[in-house]
DSSP file (Angstrom, degrees, kcal/mol; ACC not computed):
  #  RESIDUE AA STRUCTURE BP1 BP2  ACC     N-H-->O    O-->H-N    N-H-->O    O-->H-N    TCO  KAPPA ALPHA  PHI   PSI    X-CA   Y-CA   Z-CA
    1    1 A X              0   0    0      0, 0.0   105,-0.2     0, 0.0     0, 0.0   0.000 360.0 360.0 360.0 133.6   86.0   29.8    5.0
    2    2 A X        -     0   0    0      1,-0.0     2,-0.3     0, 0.0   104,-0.2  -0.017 360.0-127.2 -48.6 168.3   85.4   30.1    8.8
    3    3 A X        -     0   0    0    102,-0.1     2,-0.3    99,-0.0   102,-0.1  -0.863  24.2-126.3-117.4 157.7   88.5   28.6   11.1
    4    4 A X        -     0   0    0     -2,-0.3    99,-1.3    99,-0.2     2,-0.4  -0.871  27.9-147.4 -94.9 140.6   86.8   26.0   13.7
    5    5 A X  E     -A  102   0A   0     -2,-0.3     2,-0.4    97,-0.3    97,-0.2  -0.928  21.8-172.6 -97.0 109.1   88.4   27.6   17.4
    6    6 A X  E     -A  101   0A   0     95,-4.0    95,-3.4    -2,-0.4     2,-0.3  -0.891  10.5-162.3-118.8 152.6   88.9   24.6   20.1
    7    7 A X  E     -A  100   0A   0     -2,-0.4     2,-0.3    93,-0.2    93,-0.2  -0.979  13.2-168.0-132.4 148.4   89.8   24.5   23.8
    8    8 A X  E     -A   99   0A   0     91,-2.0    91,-0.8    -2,-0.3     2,-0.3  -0.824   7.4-174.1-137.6 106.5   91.0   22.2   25.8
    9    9 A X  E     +A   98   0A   0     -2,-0.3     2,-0.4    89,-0.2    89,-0.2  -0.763   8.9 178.1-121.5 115.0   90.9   23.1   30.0
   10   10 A X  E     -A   97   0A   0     87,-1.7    87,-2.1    -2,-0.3     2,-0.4  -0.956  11.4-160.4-129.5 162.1   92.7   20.3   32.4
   11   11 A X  E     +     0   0A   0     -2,-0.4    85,-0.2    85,-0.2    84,-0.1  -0.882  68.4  24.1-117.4 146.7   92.7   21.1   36.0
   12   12 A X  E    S-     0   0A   0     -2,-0.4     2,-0.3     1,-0.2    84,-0.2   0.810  76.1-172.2  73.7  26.3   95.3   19.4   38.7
   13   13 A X  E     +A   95   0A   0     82,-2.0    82,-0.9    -3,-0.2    81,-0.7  -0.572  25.0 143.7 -60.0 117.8   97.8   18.6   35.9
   14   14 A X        +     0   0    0     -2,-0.3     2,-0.2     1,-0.2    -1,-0.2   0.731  57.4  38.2-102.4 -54.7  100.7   16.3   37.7
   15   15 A X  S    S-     0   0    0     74,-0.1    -1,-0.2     1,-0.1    75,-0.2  -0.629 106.0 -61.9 -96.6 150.5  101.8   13.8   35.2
   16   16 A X        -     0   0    0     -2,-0.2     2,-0.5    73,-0.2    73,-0.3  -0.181  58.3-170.4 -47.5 122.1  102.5   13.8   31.4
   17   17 A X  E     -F   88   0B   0     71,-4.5    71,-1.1    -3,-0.0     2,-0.7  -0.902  20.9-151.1-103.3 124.9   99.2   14.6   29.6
   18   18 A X  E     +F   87   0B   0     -2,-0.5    69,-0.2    69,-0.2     3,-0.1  -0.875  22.6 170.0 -75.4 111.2   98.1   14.5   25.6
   19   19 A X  E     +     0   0B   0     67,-1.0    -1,-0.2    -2,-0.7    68,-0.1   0.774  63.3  22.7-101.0 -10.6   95.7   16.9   25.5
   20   20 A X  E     -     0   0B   0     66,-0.4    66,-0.9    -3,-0.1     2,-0.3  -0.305  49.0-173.0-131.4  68.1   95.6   16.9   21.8
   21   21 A X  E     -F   85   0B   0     64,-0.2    64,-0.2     1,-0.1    63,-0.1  -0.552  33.2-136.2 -91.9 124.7   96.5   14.4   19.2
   22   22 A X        -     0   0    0     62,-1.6    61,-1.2    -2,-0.3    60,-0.2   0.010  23.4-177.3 -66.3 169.7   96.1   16.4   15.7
   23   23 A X  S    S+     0   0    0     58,-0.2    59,-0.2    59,-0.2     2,-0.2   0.325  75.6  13.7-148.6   2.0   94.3   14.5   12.8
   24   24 A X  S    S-     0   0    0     57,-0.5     2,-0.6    56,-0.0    -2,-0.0  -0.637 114.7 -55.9-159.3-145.4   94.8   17.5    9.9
   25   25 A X  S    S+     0   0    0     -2,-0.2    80,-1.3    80,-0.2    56,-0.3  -0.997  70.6 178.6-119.9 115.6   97.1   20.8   10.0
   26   26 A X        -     0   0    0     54,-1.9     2,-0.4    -2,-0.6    77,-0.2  -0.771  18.8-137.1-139.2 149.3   96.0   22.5   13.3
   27   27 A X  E     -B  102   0A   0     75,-1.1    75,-4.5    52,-0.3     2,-0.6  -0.941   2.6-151.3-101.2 113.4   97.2   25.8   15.1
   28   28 A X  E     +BC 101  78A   0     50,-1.2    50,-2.4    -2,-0.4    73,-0.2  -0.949  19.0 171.4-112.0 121.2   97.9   26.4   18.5
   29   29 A X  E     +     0   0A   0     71,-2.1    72,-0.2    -2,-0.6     2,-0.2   0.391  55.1  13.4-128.2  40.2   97.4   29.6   19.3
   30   30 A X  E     -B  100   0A   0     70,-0.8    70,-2.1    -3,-0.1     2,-0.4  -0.812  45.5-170.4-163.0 171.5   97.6   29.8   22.7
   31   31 A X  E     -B   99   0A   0     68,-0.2    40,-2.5    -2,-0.2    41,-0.8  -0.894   7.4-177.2-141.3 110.5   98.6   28.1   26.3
   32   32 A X        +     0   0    0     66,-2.3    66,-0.2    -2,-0.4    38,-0.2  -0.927   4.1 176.2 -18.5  61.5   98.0   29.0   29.3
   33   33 A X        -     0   0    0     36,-0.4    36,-1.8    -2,-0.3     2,-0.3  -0.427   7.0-177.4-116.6 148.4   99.2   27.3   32.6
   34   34 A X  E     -ED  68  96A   0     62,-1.8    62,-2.7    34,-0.2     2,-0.8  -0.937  28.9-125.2-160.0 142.0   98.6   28.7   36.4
   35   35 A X  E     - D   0  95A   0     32,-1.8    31,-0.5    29,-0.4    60,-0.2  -0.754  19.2-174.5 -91.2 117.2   99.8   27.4   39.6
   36   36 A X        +     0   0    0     58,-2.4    -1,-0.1    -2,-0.8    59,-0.1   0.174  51.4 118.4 -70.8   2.5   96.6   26.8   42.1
   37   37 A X        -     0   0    0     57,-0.5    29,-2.2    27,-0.2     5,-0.1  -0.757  64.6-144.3 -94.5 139.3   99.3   25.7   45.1
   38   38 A X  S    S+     0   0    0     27,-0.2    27,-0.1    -2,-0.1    -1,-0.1   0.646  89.6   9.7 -47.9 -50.6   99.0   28.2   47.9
   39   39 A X  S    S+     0   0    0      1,-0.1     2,-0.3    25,-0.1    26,-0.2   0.724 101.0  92.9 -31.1 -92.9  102.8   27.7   48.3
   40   40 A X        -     0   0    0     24,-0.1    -3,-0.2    23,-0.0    26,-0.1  -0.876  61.6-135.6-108.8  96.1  104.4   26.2   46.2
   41   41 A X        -     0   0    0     -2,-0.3     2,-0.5    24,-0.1    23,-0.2  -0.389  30.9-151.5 -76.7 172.3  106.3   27.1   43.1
   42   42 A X  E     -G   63   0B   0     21,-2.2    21,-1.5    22,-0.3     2,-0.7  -0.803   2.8-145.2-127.7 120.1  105.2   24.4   40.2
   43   43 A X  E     -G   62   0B   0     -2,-0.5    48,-0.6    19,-0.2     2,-0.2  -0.803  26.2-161.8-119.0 112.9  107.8   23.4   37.1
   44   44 A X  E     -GH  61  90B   0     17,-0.9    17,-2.3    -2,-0.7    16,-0.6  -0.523  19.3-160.7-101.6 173.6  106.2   22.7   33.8
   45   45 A X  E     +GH  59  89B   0     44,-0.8    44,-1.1    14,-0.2     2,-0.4  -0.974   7.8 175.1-127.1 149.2  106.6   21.1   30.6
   46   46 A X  E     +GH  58  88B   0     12,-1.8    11,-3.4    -2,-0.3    12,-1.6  -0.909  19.4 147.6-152.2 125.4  105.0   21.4   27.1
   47   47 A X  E     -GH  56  87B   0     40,-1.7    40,-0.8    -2,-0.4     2,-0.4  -0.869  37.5-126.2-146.7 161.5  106.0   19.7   24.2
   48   48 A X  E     -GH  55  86B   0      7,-2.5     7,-2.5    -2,-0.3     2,-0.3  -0.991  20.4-149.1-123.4 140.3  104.9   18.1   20.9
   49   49 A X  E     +GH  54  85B   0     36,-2.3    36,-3.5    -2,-0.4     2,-0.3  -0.785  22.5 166.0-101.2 151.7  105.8   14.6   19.9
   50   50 A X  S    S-     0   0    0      3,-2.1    34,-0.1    -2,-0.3    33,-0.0  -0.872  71.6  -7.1-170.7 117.6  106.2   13.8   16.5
   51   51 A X  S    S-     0   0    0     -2,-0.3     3,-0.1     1,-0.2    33,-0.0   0.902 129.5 -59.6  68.6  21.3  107.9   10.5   14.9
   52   52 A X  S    S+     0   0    0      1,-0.3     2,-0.4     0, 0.0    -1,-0.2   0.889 110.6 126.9  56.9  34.3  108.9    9.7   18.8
   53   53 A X        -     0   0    0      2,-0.0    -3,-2.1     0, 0.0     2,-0.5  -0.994  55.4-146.0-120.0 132.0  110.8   12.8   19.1
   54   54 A X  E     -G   49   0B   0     -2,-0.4     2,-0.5    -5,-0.2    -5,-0.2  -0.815  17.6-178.2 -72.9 112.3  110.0   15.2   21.9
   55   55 A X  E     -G   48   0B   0     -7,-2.5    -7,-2.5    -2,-0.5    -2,-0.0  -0.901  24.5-133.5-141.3 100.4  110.5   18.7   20.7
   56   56 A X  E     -G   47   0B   0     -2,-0.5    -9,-0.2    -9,-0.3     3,-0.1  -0.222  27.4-169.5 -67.4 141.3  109.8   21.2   23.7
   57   57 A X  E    S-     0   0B   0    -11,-3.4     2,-0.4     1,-0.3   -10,-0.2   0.737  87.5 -28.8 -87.9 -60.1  107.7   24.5   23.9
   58   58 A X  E     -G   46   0B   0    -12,-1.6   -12,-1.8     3,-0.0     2,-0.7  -0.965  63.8-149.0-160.4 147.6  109.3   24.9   27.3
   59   59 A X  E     +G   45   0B   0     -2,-0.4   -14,-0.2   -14,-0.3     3,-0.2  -0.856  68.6   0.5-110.9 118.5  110.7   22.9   29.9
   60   60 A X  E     -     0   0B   0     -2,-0.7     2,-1.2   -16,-0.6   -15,-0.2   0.879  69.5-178.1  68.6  29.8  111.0   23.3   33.5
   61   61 A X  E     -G   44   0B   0    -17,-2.3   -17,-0.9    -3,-0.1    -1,-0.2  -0.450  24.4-138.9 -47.1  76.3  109.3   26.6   33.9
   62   62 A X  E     -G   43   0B   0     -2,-1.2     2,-0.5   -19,-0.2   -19,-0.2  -0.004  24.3-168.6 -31.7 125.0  109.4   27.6   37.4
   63   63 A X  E     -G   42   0B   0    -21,-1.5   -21,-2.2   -23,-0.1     3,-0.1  -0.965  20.6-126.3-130.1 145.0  105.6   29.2   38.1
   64   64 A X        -     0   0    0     -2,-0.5   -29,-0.4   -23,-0.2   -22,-0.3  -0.001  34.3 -80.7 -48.1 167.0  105.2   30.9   41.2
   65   65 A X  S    S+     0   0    0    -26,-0.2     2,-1.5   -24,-0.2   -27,-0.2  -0.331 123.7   5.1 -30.8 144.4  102.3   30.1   43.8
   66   66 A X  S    S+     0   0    0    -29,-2.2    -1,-0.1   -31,-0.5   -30,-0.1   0.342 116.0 102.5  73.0 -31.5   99.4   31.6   42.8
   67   67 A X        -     0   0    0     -2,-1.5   -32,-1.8   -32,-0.1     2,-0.3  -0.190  49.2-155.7 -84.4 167.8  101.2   33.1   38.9
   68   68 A X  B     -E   34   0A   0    -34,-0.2     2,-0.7     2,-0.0   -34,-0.2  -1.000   4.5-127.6-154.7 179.4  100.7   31.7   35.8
   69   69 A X        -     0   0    0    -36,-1.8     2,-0.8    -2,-0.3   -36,-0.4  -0.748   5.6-148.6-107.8 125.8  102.6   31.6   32.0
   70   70 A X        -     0   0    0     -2,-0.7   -38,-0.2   -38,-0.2     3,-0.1  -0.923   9.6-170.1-118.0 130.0  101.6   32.3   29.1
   71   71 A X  S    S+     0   0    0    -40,-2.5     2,-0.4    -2,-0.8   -39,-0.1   0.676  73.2  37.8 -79.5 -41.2  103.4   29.9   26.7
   72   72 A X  S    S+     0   0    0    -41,-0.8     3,-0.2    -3,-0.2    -1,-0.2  -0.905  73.1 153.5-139.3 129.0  102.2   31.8   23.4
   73   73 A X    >   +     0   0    0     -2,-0.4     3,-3.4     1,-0.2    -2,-0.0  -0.487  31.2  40.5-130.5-168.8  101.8   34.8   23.0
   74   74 A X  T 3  S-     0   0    0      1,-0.3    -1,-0.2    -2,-0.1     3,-0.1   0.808 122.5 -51.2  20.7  56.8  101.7   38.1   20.8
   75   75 A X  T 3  S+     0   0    0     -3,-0.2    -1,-0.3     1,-0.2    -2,-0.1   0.394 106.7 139.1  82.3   0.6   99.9   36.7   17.7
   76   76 A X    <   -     0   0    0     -3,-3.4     2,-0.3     1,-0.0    -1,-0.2  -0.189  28.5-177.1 -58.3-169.9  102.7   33.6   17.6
   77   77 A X        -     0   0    0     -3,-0.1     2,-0.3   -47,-0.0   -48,-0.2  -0.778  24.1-136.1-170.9 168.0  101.4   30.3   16.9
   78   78 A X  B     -C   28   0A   0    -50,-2.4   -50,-1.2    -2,-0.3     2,-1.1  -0.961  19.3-145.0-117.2 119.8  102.6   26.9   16.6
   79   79 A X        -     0   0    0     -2,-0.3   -52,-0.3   -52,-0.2     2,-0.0  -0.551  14.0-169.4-108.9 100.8  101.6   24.5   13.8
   80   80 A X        -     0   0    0     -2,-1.1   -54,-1.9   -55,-0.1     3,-0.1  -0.333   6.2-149.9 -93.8 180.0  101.0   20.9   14.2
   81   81 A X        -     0   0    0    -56,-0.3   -57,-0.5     1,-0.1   -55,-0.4   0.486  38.8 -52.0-117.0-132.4  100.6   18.4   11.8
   82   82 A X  S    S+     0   0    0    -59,-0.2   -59,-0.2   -60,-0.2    -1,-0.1  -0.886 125.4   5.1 -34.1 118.3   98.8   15.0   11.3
   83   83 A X  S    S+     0   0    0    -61,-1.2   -34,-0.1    -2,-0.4   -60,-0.1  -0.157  91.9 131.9 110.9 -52.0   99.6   12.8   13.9
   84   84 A X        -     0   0    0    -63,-0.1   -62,-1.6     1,-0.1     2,-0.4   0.041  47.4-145.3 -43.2 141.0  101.8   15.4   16.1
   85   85 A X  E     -FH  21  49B   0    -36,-3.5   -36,-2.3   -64,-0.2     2,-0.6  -0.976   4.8-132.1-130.2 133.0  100.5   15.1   19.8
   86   86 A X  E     + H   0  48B   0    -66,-0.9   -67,-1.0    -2,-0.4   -66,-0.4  -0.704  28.1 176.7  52.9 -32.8  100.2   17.5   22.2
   87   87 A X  E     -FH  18  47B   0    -40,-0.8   -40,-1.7    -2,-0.6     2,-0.3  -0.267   8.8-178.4-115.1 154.9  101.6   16.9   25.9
   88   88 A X  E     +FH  17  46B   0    -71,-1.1   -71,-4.5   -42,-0.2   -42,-0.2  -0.879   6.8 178.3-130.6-171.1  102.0   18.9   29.3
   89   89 A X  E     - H   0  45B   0    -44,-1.1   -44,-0.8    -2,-0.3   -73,-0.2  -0.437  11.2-164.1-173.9  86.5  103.4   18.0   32.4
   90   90 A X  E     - H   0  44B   0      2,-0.3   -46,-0.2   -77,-0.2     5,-0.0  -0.403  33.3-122.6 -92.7 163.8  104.1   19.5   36.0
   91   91 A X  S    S+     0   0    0    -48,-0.6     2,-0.2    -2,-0.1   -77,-0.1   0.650  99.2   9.0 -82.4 -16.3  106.2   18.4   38.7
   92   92 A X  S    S-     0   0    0    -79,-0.3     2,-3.9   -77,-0.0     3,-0.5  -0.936  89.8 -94.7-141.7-172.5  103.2   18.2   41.0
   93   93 A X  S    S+     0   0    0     -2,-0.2   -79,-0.2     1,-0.2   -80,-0.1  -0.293  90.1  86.6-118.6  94.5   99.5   18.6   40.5
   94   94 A X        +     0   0    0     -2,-3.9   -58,-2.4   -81,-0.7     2,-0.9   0.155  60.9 104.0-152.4  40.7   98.4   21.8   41.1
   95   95 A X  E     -AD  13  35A   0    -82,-0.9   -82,-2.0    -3,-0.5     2,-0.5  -0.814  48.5-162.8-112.9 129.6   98.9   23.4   37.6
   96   96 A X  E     - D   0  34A   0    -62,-2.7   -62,-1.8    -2,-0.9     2,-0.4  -0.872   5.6-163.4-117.2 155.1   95.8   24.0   35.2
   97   97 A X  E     -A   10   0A   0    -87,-2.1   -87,-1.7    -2,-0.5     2,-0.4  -0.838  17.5-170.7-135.0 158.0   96.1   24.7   31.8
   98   98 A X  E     -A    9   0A   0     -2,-0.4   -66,-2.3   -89,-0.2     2,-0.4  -0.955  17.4-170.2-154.9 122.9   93.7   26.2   29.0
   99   99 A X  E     -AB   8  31A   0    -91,-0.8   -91,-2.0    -2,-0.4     2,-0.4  -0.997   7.8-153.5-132.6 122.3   95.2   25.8   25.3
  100  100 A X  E     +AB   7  30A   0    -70,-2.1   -71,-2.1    -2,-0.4   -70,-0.8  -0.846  22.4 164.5 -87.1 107.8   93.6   27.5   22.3
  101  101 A X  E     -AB   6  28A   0    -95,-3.4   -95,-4.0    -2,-0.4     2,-0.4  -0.954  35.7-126.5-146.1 172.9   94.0   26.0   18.7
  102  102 A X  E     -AB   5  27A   0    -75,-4.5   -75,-1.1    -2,-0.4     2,-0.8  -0.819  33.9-146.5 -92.4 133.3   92.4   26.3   15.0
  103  103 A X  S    S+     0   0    0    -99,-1.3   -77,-0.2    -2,-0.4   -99,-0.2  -0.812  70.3   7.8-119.0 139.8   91.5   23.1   14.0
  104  104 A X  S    S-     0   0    0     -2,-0.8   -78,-0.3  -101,-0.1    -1,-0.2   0.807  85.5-134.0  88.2  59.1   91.6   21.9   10.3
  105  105 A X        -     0   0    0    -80,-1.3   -80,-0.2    -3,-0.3     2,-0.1  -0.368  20.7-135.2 -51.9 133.9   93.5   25.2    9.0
  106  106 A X              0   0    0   -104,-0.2    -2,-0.0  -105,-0.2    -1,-0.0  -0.456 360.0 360.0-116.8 165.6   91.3   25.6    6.2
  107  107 A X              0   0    0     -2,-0.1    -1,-0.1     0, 0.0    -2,-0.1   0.219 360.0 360.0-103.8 360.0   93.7   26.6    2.7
């Protein structure tokens, strides 16, 4: 069976974002964040909630002006579940982010 490939692109991330709330057994397999400030470095966060627990990908990540992170990398993935959401979050808004996942991992 094919895997379905989704993206999700947010530009100017300042404040806590869902970019995803899962609805089956989904894969992220990857995140991307780069800081667009001239400047400035930019400290993010990315996490999944699940059951009102916060369970961090990373936290406070210094990225330079101008740099960016990649969050997953070398074939990892992350697997969420029905329900699981999602979030990022910079300390100001000049980060964009582009997150890659499978959705419905098929059996």
């Amino acid at each position: 069976m094919a895997q379905d490939f989704e993206r999700h692109l947010h530009r100017n991330i300042g404040t806590a974002t869902v970019v995803h709330t899962s609805n089956s057994d989904d894969a992220i397999v990857g995140i991307r964040v780069a800081n667009t400030h001239v400047s400035t470095t930019v400290n993010v966060d990315a996490y999944i909630t699940m059951g009102g627990n916060d369970y961090y990908i990373i936290k406070s990540a210094p990225v330079p002006s101008g740099g960016s992170l990649e969050l997953i990398d070398g074939g990892s993935k992350i697997v969420i579940q029905s329900g699981d959401a999602l979030t990022i979050d910079a300390d100001a808004a000049t980060s964009d982010w582009i997150i890659s996942r499978v959705d419905a991992i098929s059996t």
